[in-house]
C-alpha positions in Angstrom: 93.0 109.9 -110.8 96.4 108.9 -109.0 98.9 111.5 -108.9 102.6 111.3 -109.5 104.6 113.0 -107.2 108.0 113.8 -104.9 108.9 115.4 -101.8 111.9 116.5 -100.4 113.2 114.8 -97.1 116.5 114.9 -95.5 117.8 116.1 -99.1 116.9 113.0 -100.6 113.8 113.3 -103.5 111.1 110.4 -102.3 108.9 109.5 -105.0 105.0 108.8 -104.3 101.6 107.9 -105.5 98.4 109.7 -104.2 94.9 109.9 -105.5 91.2 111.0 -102.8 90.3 113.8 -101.6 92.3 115.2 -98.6 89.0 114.9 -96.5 89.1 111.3 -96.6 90.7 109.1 -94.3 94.4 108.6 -95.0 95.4 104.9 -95.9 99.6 104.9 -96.3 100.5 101.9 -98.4 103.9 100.6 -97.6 105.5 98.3 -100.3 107.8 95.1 -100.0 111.3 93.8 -101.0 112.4 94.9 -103.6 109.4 96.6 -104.8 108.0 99.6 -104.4 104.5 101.8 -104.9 104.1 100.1 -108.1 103.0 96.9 -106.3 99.7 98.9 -105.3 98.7 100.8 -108.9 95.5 98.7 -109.0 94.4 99.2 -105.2 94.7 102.6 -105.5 92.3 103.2 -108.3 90.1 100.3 -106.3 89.7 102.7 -102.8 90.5 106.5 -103.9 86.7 107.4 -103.2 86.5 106.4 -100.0 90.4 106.5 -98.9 93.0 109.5 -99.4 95.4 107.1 -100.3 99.8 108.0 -100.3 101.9 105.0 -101.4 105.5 106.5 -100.9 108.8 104.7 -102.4 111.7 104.3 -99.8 114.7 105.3 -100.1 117.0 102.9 -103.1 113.5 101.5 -104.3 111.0 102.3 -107.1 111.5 106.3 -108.1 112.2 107.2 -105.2 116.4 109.2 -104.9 118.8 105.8 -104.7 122.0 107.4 -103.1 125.0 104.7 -102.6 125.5 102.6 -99.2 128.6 105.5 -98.7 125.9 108.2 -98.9 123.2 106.7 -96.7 122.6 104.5 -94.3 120.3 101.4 -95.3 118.7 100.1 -92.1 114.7 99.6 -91.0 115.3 102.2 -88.1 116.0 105.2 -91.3 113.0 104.0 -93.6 111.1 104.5 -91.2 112.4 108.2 -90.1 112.2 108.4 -93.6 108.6 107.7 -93.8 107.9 109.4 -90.6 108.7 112.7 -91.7 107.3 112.2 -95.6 104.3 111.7 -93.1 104.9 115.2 -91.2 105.3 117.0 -93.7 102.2 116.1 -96.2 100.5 116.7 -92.8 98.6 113.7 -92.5 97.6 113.6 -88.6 96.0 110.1 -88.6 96.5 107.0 -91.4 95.6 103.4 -91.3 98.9 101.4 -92.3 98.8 99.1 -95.1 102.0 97.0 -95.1 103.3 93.7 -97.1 107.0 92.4 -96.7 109.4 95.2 -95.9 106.1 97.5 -94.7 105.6 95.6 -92.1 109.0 96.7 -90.1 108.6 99.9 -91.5 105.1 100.5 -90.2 105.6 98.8 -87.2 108.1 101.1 -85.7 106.0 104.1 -87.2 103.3 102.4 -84.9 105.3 102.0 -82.0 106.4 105.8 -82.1 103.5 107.1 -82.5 100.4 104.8 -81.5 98.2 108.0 -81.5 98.1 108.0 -85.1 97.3 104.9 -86.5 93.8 104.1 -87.2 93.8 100.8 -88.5 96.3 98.3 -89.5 96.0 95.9 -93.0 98.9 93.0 -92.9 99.5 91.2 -96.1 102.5 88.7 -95.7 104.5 91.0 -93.3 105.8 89.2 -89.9 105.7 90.3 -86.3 106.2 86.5 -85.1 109.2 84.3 -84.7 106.9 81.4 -86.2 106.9 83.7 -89.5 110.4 83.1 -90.4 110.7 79.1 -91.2 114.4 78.2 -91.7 112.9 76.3 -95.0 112.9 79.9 -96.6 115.5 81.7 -94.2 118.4 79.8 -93.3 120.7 81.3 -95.8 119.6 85.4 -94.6 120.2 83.6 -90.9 123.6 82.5 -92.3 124.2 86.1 -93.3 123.2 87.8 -90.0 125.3 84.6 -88.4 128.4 85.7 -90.7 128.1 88.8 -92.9 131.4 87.5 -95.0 131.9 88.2 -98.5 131.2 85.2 -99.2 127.3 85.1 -97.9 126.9 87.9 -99.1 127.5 86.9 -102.7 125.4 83.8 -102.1 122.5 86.0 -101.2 123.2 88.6 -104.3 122.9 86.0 -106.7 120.1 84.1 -105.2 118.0 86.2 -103.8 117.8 89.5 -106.1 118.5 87.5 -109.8 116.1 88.2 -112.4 114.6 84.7 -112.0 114.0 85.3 -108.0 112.5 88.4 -109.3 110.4 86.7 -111.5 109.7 83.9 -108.9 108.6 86.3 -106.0 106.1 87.0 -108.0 104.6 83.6 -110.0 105.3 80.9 -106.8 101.8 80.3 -105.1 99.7 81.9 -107.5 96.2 80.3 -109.0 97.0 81.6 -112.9 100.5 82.5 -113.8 98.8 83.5 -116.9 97.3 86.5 -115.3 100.5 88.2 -113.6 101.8 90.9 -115.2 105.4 90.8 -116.2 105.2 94.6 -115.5 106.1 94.3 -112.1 109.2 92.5 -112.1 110.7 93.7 -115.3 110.4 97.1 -113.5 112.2 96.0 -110.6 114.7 94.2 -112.5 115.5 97.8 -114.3 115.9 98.9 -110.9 118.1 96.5 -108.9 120.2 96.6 -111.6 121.3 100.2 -111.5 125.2 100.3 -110.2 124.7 100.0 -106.5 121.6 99.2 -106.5 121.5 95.3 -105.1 124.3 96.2 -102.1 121.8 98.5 -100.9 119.0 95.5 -101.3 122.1 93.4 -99.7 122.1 96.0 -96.5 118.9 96.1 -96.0 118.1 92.2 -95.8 121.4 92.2 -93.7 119.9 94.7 -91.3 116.1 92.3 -91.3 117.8 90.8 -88.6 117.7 93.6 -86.5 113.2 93.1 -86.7 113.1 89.8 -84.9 114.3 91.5 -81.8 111.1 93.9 -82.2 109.1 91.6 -82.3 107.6 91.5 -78.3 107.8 95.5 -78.6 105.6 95.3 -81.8 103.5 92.1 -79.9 102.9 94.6 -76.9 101.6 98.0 -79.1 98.8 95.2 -80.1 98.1 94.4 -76.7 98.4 98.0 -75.3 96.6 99.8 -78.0 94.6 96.7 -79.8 94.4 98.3 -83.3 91.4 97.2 -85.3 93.1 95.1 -87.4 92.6 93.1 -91.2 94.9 90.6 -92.6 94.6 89.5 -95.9 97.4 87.2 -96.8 98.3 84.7 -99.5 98.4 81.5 -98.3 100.9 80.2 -100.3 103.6 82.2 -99.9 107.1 80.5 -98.6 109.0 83.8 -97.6 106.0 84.7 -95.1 103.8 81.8 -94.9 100.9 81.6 -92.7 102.3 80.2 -89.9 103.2 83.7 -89.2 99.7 85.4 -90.2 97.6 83.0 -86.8 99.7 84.7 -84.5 98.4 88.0 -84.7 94.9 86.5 -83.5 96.7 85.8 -79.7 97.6 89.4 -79.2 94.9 91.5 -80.8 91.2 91.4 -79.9 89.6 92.6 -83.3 91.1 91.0 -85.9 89.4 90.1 -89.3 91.6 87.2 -90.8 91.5 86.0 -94.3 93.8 83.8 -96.2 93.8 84.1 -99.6 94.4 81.4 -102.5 97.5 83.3 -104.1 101.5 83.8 -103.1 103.6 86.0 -101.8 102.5 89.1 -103.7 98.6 89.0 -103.1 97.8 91.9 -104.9 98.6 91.0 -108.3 95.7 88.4 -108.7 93.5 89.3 -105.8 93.6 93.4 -105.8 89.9 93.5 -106.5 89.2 91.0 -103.4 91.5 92.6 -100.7 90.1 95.6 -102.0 86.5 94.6 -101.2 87.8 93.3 -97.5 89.3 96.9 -97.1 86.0 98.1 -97.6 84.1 95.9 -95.3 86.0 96.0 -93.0 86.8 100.1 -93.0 83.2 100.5 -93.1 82.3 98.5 -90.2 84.5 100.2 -87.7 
């Protein structure tokens, strides 16, 4: 049974999924652009005996409060105090981090903070390495960070967070469009679309290129603290392809590396199989 609940942080109501028995061990789920906790419904049910699992939405995603740009600041460095105290206070001393997209520089710096309390890290499409971000997908975001003008901006709005590159994030790379629920970005479409909604999407992919400058802090918590670590990532995928998954292998020693035959969001046609890597791979540490 998953559980629908919200917690007060900073003022703002955050929205979040959990299902397991406290005595488990905590797995936090941390969602992509611009998704949220939705994007793990079907993992959830698939671990929740063996994993207390907590799949929180950030701030301006999902359920989760939405204030304006004026109200709060959109940036990767206040998701993650954000999730850092949504941590504190459900009292969760130790988690494993599951991150895809946007989780990954959210859980990274939650990593980097506090090293002590990760157990385990799962990467699925979410980039520590400069060989993740081809200029095939992100020369027009590098044009943005290059020149935040009105006019970039714009070009990004109507590209990037459309209903069809809603749609697209979702279909491109998969095996059976025919099995991909509409669900997921008919819901996020609802969503961005609120008044305010895609400048706060717009400020957060402006501030992504504040991660590429983390990336030899993030590259030296894996050598430091060599986190057991599973990636299970969809080979197809042309926002993170897997040119930035092999890197992972030169600074950490355990590593349990899968590519999967599916796009960018793995979970909606291979939840059952990342599920059963989870497993293994929990099960063998």
């Amino acid at each position: 049974m998953t559980h629908y609940r919200t917690i007060d942080i900073d003022g703002r109501r955050i929205f979040y999924r959990e299902a397991g028995s406290r005595d488990l061990p905590t797995l936090l789920l941390l969602h992509g652009f611009p998704a949220s906790s939705f994007m793990f419904r079907d993992l959830i049910c698939r671990l929740s005996d063996r994993f207390h699992v907590v799949a929180p939405d950030y701030p301006g995603f999902g359920y989760s409060d939405a204030p304006s740009n004026a109200e709060f600041t959109y940036s990767f460095d206040r998701l993650a105090d954000i999730i850092e105290r949504f941590v504190d206070q459900l009292g969760i001393e130790k988690y494993a981090l599951y991150m895809q997209d946007f989780g990954g520089p959210v859980g990274f710096r939650l990593a980097v903070r506090r090293p002590e309390k990760v157990t385990f890290l799962i990467v699925q499409n979410a980039n520590a390495y400069d060989e993740g971000l081809p200029d095939s997908f992100w020369s027009p975001v590098r044009a943005l960070w290059d020149d935040p003008s009105p006019e970039n901006f714009s070009r990004i709005r109507e590209a990037g967070i459309s209903d069809e590159a809603l749609e697209w994030n979702y279909t491109h790379g998969v095996r059976d469009v025919t099995k991909i629920s509409p669900d997921s970005w008919v819901l996020q479409s609802a969503l961005v679309n609120r008044p305010g909604n895609k400048e706060i999407m717009l400020d957060l992919l402006y501030d992504y290129r504040t991660n590429p400058g983390l990336y030899p802090e993030w590259q030296a918590y894996f050598r430091k603290h060599q986190p057991p670590t599973l990636i299970v990532w969809g080979q197809n995928d042309v926002i993170f392809p897997p040119s930035g998954a092999h890197p992972y292998r030169r600074d950490l020693e355990k590593v349990d590396f899968n590519l999967l035959d599916t796009g960018h969001f793995a979970l909606e046609e291979q939840a059952e199989v990342i599920a059963g890597h989870i497993r293994r791979f929990a099960a063998a540490l």
